[in-house]
C-alpha positions in Angstrom: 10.5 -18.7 0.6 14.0 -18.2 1.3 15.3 -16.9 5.3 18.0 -15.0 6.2 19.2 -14.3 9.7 19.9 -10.9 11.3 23.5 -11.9 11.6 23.7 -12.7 8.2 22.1 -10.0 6.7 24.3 -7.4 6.9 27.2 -9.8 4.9 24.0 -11.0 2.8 22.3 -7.6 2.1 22.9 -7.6 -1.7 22.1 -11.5 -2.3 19.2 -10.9 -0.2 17.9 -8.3 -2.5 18.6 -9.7 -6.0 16.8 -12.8 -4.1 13.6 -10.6 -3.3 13.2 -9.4 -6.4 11.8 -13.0 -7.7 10.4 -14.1 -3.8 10.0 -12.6 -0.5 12.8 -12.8 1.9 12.2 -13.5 5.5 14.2 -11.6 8.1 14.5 -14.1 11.4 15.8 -13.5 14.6 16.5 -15.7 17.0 14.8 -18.4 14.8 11.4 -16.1 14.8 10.4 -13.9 11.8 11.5 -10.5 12.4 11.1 -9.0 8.7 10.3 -9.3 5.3 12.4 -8.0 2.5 10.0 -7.7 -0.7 11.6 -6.4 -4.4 10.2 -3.8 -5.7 12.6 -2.5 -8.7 10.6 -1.3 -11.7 7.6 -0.6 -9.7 6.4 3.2 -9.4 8.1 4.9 -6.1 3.9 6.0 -5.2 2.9 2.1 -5.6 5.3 1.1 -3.2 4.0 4.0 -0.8 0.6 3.1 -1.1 1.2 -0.9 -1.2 3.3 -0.5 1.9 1.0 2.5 4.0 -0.8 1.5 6.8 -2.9 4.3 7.3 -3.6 4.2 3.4 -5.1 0.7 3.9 -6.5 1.6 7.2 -8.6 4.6 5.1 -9.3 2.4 2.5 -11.1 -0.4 4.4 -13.2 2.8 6.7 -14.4 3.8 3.3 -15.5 0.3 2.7 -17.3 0.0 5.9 -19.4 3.5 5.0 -22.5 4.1 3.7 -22.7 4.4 0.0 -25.3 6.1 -2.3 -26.4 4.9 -5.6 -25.0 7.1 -8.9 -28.4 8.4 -9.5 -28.8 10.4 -6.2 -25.4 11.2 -6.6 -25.8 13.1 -9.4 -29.0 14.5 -8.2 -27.1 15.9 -5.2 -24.5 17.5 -7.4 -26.9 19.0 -9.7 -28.7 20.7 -6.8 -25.6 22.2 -5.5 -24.3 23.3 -9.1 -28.2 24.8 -9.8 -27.3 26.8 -6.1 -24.1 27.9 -7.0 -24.3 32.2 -8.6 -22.2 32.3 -12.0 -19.4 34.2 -11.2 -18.5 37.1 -13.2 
């Protein structure tokens, strides 16, 4: 994994780029991690969003705590509520 200090990076930006496109670049300061810099060129602008989103990931893994219910009553529920529902006119 290639490093890069904050002092360099400014001088280093581009290199440090074209570098992240094959392997992460770690940002250091003061000889501690301060940052990554990860390439993302050719990927889709809302995979990046999503890949990057903390509160997407935070949702996701609050859905995966919840309670689930199997397809069957799913679709039992749905049908109830559709067989509920007036036909509009």
């Amino acid at each position: 994994m290639k490093t890069v200090n904050v002092r360099n990076l400014q001088r280093k930006v581009s290199e440090c780029v074209d570098a992240a496109q094959k392997e992460a670049v770690v940002v250091t300061r003061h000889g501690q991690p301060a940052a990554i810099v990860i390439g993302v060129e050719g990927d889709d602008w809302e995979d990046v969003f999503y890949r990057t989103s903390p509160a997407f990931w935070k949702m996701i893994e609050e859905r995966r705590r919840g309670k689930t219910i199997p397809l069957a009553e799913m679709r039992r529920r749905l049908d109830a509520r559709w067989a509920r529902q007036k036909p509009k006119r």
